[in-house]
C-alpha positions as CSV (number, residue, x, y, z in Angstrom):
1,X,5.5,38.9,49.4
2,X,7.6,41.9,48.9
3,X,9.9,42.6,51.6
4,X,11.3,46.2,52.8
5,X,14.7,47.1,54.1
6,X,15.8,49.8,56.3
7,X,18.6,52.0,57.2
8,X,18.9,52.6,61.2
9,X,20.4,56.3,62.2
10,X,24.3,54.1,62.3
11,X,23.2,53.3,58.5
12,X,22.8,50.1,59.2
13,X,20.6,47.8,57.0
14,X,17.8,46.3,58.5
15,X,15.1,43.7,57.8
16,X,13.9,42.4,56.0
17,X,10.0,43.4,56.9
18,X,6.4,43.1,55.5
19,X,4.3,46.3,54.8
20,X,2.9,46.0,58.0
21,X,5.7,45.1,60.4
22,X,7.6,48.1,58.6
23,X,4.4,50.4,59.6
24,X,4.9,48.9,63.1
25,X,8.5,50.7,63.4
26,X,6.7,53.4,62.0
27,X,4.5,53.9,64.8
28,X,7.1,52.6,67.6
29,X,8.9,56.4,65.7
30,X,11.9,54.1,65.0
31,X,11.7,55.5,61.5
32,X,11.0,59.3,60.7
33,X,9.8,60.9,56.9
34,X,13.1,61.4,56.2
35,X,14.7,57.2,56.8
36,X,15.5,55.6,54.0
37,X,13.8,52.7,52.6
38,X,14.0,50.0,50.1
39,X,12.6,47.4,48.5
40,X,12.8,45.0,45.6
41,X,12.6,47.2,42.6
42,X,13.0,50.5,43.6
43,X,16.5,51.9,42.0
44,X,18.1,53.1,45.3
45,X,17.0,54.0,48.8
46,X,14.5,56.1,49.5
47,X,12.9,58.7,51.8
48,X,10.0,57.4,54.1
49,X,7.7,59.7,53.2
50,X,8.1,59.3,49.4
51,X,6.8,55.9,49.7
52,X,4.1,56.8,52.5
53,X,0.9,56.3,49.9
54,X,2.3,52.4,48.5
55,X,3.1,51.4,52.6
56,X,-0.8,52.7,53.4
57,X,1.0,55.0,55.6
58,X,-1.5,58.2,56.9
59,X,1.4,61.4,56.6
60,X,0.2,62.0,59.9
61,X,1.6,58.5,61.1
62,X,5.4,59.9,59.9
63,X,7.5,61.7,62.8
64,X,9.3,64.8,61.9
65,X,12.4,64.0,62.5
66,X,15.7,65.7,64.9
67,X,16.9,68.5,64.0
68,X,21.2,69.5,64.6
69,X,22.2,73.0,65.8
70,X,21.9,74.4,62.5
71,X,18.1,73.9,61.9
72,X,18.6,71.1,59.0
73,X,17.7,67.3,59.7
74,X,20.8,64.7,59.9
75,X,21.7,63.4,56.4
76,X,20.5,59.7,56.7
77,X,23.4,57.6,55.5
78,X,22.2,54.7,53.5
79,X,24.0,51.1,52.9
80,X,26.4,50.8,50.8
81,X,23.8,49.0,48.0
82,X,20.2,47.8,48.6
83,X,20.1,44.0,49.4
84,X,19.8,41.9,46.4
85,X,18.7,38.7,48.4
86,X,16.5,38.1,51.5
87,X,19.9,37.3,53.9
88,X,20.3,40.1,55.8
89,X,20.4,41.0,59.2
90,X,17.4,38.2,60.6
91,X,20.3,35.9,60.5
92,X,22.7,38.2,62.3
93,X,23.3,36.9,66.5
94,X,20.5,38.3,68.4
95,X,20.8,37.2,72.3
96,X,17.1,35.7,73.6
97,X,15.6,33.5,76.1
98,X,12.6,32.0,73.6
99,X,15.6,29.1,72.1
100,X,14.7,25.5,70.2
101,X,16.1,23.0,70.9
102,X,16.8,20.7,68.2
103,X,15.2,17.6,69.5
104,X,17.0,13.5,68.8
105,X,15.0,13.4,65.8
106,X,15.8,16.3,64.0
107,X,19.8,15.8,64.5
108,X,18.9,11.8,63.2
109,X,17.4,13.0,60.0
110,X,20.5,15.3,59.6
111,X,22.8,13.0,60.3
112,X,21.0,10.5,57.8
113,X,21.3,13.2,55.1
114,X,24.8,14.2,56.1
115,X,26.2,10.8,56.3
116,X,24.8,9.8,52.7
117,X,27.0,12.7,51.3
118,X,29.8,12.6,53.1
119,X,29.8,8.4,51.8
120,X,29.2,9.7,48.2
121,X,32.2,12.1,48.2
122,X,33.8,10.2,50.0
123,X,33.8,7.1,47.3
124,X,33.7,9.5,44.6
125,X,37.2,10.9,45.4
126,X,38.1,7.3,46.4
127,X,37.5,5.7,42.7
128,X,39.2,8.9,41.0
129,X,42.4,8.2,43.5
130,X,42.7,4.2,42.9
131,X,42.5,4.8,38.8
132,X,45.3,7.6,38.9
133,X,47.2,6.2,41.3
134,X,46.2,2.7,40.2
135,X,47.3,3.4,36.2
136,X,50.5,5.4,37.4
137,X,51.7,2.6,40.3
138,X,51.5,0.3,37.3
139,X,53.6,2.2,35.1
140,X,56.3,3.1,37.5
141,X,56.3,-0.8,38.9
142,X,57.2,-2.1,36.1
143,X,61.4,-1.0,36.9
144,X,60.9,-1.0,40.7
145,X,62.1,-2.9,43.4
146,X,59.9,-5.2,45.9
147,X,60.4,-2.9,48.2
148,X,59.1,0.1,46.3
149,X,56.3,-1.7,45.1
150,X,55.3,-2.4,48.5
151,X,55.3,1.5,49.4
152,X,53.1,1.7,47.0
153,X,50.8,-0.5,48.5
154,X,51.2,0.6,51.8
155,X,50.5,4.3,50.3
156,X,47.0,3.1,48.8
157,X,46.2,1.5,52.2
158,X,46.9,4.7,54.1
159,X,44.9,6.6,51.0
160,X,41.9,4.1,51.6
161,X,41.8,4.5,55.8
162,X,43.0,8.2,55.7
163,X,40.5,9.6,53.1
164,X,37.4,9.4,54.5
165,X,38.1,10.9,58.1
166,X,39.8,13.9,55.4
167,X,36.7,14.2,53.9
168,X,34.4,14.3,56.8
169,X,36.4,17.0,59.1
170,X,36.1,19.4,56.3
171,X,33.0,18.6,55.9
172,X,31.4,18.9,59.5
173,X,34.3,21.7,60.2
174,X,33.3,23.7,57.4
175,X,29.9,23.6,57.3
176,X,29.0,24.7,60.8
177,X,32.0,27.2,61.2
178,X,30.0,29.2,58.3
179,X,27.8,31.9,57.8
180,X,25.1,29.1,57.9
181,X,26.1,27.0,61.1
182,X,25.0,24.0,59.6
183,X,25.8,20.9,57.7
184,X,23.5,20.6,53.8
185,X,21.6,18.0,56.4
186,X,21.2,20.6,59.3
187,X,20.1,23.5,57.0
188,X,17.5,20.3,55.3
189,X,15.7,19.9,58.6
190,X,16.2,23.7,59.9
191,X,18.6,23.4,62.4
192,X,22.2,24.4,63.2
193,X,25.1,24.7,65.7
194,X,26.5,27.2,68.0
195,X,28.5,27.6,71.3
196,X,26.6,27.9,74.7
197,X,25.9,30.9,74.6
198,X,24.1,30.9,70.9
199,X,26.9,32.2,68.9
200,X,28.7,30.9,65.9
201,X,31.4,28.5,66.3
202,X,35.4,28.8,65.2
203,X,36.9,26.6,62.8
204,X,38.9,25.5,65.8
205,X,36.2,25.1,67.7
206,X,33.7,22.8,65.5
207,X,37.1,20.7,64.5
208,X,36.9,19.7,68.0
209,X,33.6,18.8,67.7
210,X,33.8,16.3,64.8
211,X,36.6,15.0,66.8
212,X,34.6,14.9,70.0
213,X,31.9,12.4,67.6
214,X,33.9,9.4,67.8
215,X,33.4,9.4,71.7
216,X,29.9,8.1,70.3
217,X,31.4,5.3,68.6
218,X,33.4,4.7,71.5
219,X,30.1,4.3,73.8
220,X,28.5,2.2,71.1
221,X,26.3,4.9,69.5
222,X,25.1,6.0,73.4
223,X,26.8,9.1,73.2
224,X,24.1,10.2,70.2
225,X,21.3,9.1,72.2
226,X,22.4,11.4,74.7
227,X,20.6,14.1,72.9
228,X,17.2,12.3,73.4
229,X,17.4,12.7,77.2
230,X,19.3,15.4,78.4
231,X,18.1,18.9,79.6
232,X,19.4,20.8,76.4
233,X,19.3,18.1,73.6
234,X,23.1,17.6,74.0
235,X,24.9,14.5,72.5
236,X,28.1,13.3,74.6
237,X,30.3,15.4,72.1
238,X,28.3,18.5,72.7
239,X,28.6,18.1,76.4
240,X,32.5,17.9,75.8
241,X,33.0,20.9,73.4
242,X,30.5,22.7,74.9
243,X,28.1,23.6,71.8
244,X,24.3,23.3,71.4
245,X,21.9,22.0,68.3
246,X,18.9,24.7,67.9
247,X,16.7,26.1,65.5
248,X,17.7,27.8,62.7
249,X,15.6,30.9,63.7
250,X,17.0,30.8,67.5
251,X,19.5,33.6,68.6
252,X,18.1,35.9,65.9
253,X,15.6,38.4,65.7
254,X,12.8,36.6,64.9
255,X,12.8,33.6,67.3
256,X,9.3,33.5,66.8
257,X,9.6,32.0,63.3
258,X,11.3,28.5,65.1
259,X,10.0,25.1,64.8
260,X,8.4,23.7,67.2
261,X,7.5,20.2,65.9
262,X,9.3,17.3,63.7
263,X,8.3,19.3,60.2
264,X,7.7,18.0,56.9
265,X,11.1,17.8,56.1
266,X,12.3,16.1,58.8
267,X,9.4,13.3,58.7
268,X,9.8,12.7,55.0
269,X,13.5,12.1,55.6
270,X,13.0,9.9,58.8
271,X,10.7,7.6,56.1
272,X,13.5,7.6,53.6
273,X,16.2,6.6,56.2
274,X,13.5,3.9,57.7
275,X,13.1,2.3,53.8
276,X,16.6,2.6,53.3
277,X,17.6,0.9,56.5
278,X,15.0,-1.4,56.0
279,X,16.0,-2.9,52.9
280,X,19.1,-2.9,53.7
281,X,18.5,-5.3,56.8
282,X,16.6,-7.5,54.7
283,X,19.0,-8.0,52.0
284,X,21.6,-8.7,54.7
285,X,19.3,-11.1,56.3
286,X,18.8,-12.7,53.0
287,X,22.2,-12.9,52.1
288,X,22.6,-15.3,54.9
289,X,19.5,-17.4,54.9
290,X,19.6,-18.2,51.4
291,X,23.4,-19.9,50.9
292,X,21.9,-21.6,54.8
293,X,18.9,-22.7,52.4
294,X,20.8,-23.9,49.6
295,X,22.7,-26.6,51.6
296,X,20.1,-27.5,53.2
């Protein structure tokens, strides 16, 4: 599908569009024969009305546009460049009442996804630590004191308890105080997080919210379960920091592309988690009935 850019009179890029919500703004006389257009291809912008036949567009359909004092139409300024990737302005904060909620479900699957890669980095930095440290304690041990030795230890400890929680803030942090507003789990389900009001969060502000999560682990998990029942999907730590889980698409200006349901994406994760939960269980469960079978 090709998709079409264009510039507003501030010179403002916007879009993207199909061929025929472009026309639309054609016949709402938001754009005139003389606004510029682009589209994948095309060298640089262009006028309207040079590209009138390839958009199906009758020359009647084109508005002539304003004129100044002078008699002479106002230069159209375009963008600085044409787009080079589908990321503009759909993505930009657009204020609406038609808003998603990201349901218990959705945020599970996330956090399934989220937690796996938070555990492999987390473990991958972990191994690289303990062989450099490990290999270098060693060496420098060999001349020290008891007491120097047992700094050492006391530094892998703090290492080993310290890393993760490291790891995850600037994770969680990161992730959902970008341009995206979502965690790599988030952005696999189509969801992400904002303030109250549908706008993205500070750094500050989404720090507080990872550290707002281990009221959940306080509560025995209740706080996440939260988001099942309340009136706007919240969990406990959402309540406290004030934020909201939504569709992708909500607050921008095409709410209408949100998703209503589970999705593929989010079911085929839920199975994954179930199997991989599930065999964990059993093997757990085996590991204790077996020896009990053995002495028996």
């Amino acid at each position: 599908m090709t998709h079409w850019y264009y510039a507003d009179a501030s010179g403002q890029r916007q879009g993207p569009f199909t061929a025929e919500e472009l026309a639309g703004h054609v016949g709402q006389e938001r754009l005139h024969a003389q606004s510029l257009v682009w589209r994948d291809g095309l060298d640089g912008w262009q006028p309207l009305d040079t590209l009138a036949s390839e958009l199906d567009l009758p020359a009647g359909r084109l508005a002539t546009p304003a004129v100044d004092d002078d008699g002479a139409p106002p230069a159209a300024d375009a963008p600085y460049a044409p787009p080079t990737a589908q990321i503009a302005s759909e993505q930009h904060y657009v204020a609406s009442d038609d808003v998603v909620l990201a349901g218990f479900w959705r945020r599970l699957a996330a956090l399934f996804i989220d937690s796996m890669v938070v555990g492999f980095a987390y473990y991958l930095v972990l191994i690289v630590c303990v062989i450099v440290l490990g290999v270098g304690g060693t060496l420098l041990m060999r001349n020290q004191t008891g007491s120097e030795g047992a700094a050492a230890m006391i530094g892998m400890m703090a290492l080993v308890y310290l890393l993760y929680p490291a790891i995850s803030a600037a994770y969680y942090a990161g992730f959902e105080s970008s341009g995206k507003q979502a965690t790599l789990g988030k952005m696999a389900v189509g969801i992400k997080v904002t303030d109250a009001e549908g706008r993205r969060l500070t750094l500050g502000r989404a720090l507080l919210r990872w550290l707002a999560v281990f009221l959940n682990y306080i509560t025995l998990y209740i706080g996440y379960l939260m988001a099942a029942f309340t009136e706007r999907k919240q969990g406990l730590h959402d309540m406290v920091v004030g934020t909201l889980v939504v569709d992708r698409w909500a607050y921008t200006a095409h709410p209408d592309w949100q998703q209503r349901g589970l999705g593929t994406a989010t079911k085929v994760i839920l199975a994954i988690a179930g199997v991989f939960y599930g065999l964990m269980f059993i093997a757990v469960f085996a590991a204790i009935l077996i020896p009990l079978a053995t002495r028996s």
